[in-house]
N, C-alpha and C positions, 0 to 999 in steps of 0.2 A: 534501511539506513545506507549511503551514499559508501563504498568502499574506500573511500579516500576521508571521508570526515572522520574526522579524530574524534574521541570519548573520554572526557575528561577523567583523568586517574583517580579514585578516593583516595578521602583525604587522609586514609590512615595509610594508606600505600605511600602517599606523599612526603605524611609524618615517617614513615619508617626510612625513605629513603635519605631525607634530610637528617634522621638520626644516626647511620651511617657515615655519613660526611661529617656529622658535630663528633660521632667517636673518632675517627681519622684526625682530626683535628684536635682531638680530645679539648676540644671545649664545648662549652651547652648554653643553649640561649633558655631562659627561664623569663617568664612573662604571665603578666596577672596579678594585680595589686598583695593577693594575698600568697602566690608563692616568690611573689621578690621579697616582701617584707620580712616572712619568714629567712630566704637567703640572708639577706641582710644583717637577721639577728644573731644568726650563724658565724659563732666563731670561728669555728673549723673549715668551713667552705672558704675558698679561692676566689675572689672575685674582682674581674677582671675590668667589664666597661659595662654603663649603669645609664642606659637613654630611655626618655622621658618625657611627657608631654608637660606642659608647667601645672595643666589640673591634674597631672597623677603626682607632682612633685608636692603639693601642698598634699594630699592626700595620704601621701606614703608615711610621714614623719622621720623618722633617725636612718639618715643616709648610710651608718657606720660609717664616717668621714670618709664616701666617695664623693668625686667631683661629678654628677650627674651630666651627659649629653642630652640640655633641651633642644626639641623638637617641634616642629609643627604637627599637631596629629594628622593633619589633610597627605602629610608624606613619612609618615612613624613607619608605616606597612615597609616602605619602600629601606628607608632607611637602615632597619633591623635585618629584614632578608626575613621575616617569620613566615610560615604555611599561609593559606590560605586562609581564613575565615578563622584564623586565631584573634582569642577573645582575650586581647594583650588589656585592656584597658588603659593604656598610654603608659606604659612600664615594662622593661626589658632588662635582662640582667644577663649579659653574657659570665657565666661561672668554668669551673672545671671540677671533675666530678669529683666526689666525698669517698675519699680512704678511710675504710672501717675498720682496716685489718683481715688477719686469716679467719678464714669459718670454725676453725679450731678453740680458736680464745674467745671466738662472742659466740657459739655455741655454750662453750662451756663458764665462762664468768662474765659472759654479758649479762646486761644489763636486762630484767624483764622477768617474766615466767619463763621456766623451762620449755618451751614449746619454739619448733620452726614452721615455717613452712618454706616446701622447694614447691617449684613452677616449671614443670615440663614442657618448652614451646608453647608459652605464653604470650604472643604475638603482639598486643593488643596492649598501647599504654593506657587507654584508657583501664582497660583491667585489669593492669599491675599498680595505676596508680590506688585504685579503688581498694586492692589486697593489702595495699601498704597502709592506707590507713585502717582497716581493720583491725589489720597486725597489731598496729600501734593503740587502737581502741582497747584489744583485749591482753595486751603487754607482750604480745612472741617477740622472742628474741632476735630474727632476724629472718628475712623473706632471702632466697637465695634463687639463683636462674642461671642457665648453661649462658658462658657469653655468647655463643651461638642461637641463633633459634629460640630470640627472648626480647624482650623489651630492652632497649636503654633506658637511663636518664635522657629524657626530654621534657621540652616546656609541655610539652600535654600532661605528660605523664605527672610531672612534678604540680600540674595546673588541680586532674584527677585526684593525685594523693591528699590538695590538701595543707599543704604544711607536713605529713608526715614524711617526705622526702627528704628534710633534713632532721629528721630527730629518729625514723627506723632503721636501722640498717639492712640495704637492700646490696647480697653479694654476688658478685658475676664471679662463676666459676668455670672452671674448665671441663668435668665431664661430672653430666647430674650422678648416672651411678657411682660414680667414685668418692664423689663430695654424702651421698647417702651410707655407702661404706661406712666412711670414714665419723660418721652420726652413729652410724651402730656401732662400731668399736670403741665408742665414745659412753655406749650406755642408752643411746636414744631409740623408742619402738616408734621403726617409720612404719606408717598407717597410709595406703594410697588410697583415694576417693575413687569408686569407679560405681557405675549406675547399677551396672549388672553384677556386684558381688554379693553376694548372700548374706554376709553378719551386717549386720547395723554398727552405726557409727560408736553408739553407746558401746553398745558391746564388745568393738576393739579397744573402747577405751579402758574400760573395765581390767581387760588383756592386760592392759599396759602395766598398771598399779602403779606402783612411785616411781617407775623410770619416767624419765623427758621423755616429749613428742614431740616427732617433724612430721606433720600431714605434706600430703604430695597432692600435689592435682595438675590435673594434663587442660592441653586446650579443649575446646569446645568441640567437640564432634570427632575428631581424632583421639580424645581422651589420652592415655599415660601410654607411652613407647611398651613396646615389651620386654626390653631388658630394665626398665625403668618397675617395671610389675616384678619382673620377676626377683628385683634388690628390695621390695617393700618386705617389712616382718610378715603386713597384714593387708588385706584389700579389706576396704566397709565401703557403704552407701548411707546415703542421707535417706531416711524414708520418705516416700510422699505417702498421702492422706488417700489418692485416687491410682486408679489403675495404671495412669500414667502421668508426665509430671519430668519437666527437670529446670535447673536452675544455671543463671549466667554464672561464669565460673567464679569471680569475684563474689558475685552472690552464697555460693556453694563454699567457698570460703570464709565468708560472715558466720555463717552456722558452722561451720566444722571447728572454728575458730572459740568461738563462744562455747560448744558443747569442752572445747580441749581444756579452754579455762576455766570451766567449773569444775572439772575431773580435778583438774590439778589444784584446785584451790582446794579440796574435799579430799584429796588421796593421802 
């Protein structure tokens, strides 16, 4: 390769940098017939300007009485500013993110099963979007993430989740150990995921008995910080079947998720 030819950036490098600029800005471009619709139906969401090809306009139904910017689709790309190879389907929603409140109150009388989960440098919106709706699949109360070193709200992210982006509450905090503290002083057995702990997932849950859980899980191959291990009650692992074996973190989360909500629907 030529020292001077440039390497096109991925596009999740691209998505994160532009979601950087949309928090500076604090607003969020959301795009994709099904998470504008859901925006839309979103009472509590902020929304701000609403452009649109005229077949995504018949397509979409209840504006929530915005005045929609139609568009040519041959210049939507250009128009919006979206990533690259984003799969807008002729619908954009410029928003401003969703105030859920302190981790305090929807820990404790949110809405859901007793169950969180925190996300240790979770990088990757397509992976927090996927977490969120799992979350939302198996009722946790709220997905939470250091504002540092974490996904935003972006159109990916919100594209990944689903619709669960405006119905889960997803909280940016300010230090993971301290927002987990402040779970256990609350009553909550935090349970970290990590490959190499010894007890099985079952069996921390077991641990737990009727108190609330926040499972923790770190990113993919750096796994959970160590001051982040060392704030958990408990480390477990997911078992696999064969000698070896491991799962995308989102994934790892579906099951740990599922196992949390049977414990707690049976404890």
């Amino acid at each position: 390769m030529m020292a001077d030819q440039k390497t096109r950036k991925p596009d999740w490098v691209i998505e994160k940098e532009r979601a950087r600029k949309a928090s500076a800005a604090e607003t969020i471009w959301l795009f994709g017939l099904h998470a504008v619709r859901d925006a839309l139906a979103n009472q509590a969401r902020e929304k701000l300007r609403l452009v649109v090809t005229q077949n995504a306009m018949d397509r979409l139904g209840d504006l929530a009485g915005m005045t929609p910017e139609v568009t040519d689709a041959r210049v939507f790309d250009r128009a919006v500013g979206l990533p690259p190879d984003s799969v807008h389907q002729g619908c954009a929603l410029e928003v401003r993110p969703l105030a859920w409140g302190g981790l305090q109150d929807v820990a404790i009388s949110g809405a859901g099963r007793p169950i969180m989960v925190a996300l240790d440098r979770v990088t990757d919106p397509h992976n927090v979007g996927a977490i969120l709706r799992s979350a939302e699949v198996f009722g946790a109360r709220a997905v939470i993430a250091p504002a540092r070193h974490s996904a935003p709200e972006t159109g990916a992210l919100a594209k990944t989740a689903s619709g669960a982006l405006e119905r889960q509450p997803y909280l940016r905090i300010g230090n993971l150990a301290d927002a987990l503290t402040t779970l256990k002083d609350a009553g909550f057995m935090v349970i970290g995921l990590a490959g190499e702990a010894e007890a099985p997932l079952e069996q921390a849950l077991a641990q737990a008995g009727s108190r609330p859980i926040c499972l923790v899980l770190g990113a993919e191959g750096p796994g959970l910080r160590e001051r982040t291990r060392e704030t958990c009650d408990l480390l477990a692992k997911i078992p696999f079947a064969g000698p070896f074996g491991s799962l995308n973190v989102s994934n790892a989360a579906a099951v740990a998720l599922y196992a949390a909500a049977r414990h707690v629907t049976t404890a």
